[in-house]
DOGU-383914 format. One line per field, with one value per atom (N, C-alpha, C): residue number from 1; residue in three letters; atom name; x, y, z. Coordinates in steps of 0.1 Angstrom, whole numbers, plus 5000, padded with zeros to 4 digits. Atoms other than C-alpha are relative to their C-alpha. Layout:
BEGIN
k: (NUM|...)
r: (ALA|...)
a: (CA|...)
xx: (X|...)
yy: (Y|...)
zz: (Z|...)
***
This chain:
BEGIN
k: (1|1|1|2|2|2|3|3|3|4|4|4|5|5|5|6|6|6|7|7|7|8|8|8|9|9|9|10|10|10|11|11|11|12|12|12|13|13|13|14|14|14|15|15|15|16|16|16|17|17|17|18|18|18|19|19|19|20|20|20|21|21|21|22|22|22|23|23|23|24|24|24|25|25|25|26|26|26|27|27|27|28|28|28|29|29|29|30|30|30|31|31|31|32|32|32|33|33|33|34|34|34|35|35|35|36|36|36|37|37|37|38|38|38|39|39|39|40|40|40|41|41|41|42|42|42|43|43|43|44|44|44|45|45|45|46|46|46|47|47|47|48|48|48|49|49|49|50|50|50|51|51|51|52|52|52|53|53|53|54|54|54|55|55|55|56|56|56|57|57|57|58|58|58|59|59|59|60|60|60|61|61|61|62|62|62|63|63|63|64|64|64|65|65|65|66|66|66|67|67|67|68|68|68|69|69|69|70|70|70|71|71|71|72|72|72|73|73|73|74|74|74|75|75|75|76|76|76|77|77|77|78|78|78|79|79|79|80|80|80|81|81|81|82|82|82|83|83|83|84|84|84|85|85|85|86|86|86|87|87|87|88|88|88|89|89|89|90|90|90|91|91|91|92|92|92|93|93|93|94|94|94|95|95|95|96|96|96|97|97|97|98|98|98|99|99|99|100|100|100|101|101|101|102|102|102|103|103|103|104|104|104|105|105|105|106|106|106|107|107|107|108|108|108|109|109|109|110|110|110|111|111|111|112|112|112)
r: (UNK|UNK|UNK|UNK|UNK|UNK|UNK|UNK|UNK|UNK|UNK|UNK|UNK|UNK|UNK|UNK|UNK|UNK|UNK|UNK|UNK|UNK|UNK|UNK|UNK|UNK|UNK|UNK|UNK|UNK|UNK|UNK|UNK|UNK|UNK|UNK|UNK|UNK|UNK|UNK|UNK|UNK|UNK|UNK|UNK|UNK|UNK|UNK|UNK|UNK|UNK|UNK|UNK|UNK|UNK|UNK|UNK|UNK|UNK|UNK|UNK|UNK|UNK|UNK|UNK|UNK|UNK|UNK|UNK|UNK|UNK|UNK|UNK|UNK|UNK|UNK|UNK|UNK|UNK|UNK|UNK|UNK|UNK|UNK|UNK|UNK|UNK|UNK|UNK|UNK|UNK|UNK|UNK|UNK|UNK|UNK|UNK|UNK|UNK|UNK|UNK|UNK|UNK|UNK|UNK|UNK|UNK|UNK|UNK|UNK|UNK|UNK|UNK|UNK|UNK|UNK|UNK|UNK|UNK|UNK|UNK|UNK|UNK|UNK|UNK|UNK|UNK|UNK|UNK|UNK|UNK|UNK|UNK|UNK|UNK|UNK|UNK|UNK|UNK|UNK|UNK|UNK|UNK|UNK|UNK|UNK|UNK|UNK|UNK|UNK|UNK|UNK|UNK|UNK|UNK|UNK|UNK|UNK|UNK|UNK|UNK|UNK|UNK|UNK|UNK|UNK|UNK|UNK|UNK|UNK|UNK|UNK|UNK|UNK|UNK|UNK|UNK|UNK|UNK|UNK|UNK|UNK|UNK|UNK|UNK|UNK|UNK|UNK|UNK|UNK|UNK|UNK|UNK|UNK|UNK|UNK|UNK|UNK|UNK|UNK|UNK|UNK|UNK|UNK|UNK|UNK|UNK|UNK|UNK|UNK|UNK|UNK|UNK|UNK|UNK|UNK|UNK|UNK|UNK|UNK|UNK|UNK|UNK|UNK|UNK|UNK|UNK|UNK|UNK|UNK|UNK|UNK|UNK|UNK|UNK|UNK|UNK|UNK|UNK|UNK|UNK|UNK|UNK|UNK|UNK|UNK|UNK|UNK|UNK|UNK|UNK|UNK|UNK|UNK|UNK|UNK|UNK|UNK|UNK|UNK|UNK|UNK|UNK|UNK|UNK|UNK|UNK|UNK|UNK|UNK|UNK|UNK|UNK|UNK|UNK|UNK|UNK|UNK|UNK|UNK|UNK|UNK|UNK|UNK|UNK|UNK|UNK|UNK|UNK|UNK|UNK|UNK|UNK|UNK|UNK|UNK|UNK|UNK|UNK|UNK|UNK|UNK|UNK|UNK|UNK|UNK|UNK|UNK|UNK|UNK|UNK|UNK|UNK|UNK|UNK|UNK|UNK|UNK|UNK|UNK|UNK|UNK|UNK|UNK|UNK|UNK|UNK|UNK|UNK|UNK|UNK|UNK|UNK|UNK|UNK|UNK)
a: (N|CA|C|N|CA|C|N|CA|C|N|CA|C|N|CA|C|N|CA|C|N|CA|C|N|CA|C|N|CA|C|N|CA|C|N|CA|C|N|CA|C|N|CA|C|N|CA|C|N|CA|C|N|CA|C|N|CA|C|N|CA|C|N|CA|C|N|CA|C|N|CA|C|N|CA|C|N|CA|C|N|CA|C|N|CA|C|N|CA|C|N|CA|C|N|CA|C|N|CA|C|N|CA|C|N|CA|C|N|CA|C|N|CA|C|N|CA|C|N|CA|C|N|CA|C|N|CA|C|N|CA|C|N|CA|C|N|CA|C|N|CA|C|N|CA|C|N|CA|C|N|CA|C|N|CA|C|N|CA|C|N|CA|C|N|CA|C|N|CA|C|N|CA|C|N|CA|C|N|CA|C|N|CA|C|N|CA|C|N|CA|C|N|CA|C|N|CA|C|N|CA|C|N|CA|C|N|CA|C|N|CA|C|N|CA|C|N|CA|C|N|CA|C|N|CA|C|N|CA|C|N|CA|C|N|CA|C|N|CA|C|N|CA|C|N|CA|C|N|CA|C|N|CA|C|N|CA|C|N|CA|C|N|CA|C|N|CA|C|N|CA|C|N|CA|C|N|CA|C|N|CA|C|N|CA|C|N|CA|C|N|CA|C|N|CA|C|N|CA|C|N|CA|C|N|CA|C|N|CA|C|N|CA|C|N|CA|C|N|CA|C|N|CA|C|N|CA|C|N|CA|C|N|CA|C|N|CA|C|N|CA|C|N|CA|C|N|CA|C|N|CA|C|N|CA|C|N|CA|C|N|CA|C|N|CA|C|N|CA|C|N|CA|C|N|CA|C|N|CA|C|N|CA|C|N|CA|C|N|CA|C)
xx: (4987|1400|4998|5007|1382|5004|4998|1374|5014|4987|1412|5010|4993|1424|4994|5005|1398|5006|4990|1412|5006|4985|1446|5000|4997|1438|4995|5001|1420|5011|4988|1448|5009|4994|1468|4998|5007|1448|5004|4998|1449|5014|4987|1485|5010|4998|1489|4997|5007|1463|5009|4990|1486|5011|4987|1517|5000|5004|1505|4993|4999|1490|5009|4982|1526|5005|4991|1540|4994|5008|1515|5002|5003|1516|5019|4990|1553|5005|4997|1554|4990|5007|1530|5008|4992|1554|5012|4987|1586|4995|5002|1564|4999|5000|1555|5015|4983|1592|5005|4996|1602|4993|5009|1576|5005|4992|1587|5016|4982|1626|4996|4997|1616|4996|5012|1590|5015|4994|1618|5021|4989|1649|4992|5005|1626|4995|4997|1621|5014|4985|1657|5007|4990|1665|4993|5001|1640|5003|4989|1657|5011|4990|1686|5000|5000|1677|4990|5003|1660|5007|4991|1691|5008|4986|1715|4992|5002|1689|5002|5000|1689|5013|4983|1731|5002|4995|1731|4995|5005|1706|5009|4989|1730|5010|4988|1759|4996|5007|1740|5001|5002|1730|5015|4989|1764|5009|4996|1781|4993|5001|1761|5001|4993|1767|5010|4991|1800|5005|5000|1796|4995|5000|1781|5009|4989|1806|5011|4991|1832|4997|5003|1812|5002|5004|1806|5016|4987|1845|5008|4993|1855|4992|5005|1832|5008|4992|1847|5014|4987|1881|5000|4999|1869|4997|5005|1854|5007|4986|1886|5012|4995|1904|4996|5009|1882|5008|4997|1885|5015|4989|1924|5005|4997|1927|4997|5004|1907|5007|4990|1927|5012|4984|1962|4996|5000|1946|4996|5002|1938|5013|4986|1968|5011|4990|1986|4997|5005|1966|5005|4994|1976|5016|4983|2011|5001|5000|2008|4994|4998|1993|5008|4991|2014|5014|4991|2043|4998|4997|2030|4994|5003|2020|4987|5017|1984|4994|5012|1953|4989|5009|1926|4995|5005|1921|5008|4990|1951|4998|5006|1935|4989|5010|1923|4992|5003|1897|5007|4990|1913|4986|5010|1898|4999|4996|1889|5001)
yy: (4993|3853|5015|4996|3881|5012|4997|3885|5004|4996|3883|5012|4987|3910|5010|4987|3936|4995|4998|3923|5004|4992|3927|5020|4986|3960|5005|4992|3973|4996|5001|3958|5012|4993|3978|5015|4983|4011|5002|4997|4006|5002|5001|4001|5019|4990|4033|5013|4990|4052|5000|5001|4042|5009|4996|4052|5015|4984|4086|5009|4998|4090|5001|4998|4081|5012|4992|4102|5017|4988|4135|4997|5004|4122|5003|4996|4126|5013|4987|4159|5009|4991|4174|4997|5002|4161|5009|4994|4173|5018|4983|4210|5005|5004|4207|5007|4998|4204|5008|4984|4232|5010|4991|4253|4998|4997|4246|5007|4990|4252|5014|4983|4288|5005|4996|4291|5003|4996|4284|5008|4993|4301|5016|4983|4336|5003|5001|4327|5009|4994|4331|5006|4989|4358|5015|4991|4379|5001|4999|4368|5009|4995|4378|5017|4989|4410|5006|4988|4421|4999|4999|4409|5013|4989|4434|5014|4989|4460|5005|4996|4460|5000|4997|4456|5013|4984|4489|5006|4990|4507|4998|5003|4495|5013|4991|4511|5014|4982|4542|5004|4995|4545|5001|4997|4543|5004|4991|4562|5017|4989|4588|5002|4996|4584|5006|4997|4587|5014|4988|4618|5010|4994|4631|4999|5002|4620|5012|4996|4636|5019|4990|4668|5008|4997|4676|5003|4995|4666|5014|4991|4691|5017|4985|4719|4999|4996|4712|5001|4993|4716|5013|4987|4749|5008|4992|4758|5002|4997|4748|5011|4991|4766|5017|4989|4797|5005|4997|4792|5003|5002|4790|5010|4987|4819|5013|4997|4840|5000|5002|4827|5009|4990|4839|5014|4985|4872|5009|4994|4878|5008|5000|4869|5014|4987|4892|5012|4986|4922|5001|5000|4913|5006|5002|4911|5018|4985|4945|5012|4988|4963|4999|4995|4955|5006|4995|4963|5018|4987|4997|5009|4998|5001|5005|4995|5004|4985|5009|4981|5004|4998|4984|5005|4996|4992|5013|4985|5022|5011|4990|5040|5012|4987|5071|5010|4991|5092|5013|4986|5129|5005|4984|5162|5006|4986|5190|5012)
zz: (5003|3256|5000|4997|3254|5012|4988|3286|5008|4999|3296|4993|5007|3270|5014|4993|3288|5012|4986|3323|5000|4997|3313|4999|5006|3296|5018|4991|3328|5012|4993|3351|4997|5004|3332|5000|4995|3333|5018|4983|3372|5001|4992|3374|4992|5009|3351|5007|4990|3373|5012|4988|3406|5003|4998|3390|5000|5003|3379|5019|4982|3418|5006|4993|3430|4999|5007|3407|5005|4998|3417|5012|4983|3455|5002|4999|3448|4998|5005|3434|5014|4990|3459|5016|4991|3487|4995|5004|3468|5002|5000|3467|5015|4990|3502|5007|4999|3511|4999|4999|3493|5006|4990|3510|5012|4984|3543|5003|4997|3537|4994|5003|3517|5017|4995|3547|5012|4992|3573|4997|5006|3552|5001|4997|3552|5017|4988|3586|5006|4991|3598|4990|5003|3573|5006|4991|3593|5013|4988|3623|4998|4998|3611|4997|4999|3599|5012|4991|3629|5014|4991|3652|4992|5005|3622|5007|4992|3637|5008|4984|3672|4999|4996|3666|4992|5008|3642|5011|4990|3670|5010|4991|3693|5002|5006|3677|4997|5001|3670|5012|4988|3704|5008|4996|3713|4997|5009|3691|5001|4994|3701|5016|4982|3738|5004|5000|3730|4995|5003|3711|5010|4992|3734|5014|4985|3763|4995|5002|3739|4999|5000|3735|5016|4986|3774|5009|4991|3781|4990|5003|3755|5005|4981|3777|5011|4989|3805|4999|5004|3789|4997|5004|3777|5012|4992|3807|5009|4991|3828|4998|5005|3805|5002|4998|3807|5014|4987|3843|5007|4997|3844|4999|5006|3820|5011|4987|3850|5007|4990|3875|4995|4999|3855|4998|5003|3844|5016|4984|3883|5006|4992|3894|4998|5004|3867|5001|4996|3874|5017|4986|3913|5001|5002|3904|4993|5002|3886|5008|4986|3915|5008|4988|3938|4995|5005|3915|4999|5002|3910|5015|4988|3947|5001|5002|3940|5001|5000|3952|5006|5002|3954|5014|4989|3993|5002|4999|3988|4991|5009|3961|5005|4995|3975|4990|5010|3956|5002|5000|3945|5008|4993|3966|4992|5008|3953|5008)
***
């Protein structure tokens, strides 16, 4: 009889020892697990933060293209202008020689 108690008892230790293995063999899978999703969640948030990069340099870089597109056409507005201004102040000094019968090939120096 005896003999049978200590059986049962070590049956029972074994089945004790098992469950506690399970139970650790469970928990070390459950950790596992989470390790992989943080592993592949910090994964694809440095994806995604180095796609928001290359779309801000993006935008930078084109945002200053643009500045400078808008820089270059407001030169040559100034410089058309410039050039226009020229043109009319030619013209109206033209217009005022001939009005006063003077140009520049009829202008005789004085004698003395």
């Amino acid at each position: 009889e005896k003999r049978l108690v200590r059986e049962k008892a070590e049956k029972d230790r074994q089945a004790r020892a098992k469950e506690e293995a399970d139970r650790q063999a469970r928990e070390k899978e459950e950790a596992d697990r989470q390790a992989r999703e943080k592993q592949e969640a910090d994964r694809q948030a440095r994806e995604k933060d180095e796609a928001d990069r290359v779309a801000r340099e993006q935008q930078e870089q084109i945002a200053k293209e643009k500045k400078e597109e808008a820089r270059i056409a407001e030169e040559e507005r100034l410089t058309a202008k410039t050039e226009e201004e020229v043109k009319v102040e030619e013209e109206e000094e033209e217009e005022e020689e001939e009005e006063s019968g003077e140009t520049a090939d009829s202008v005789t120096p004085l004698s003395n």
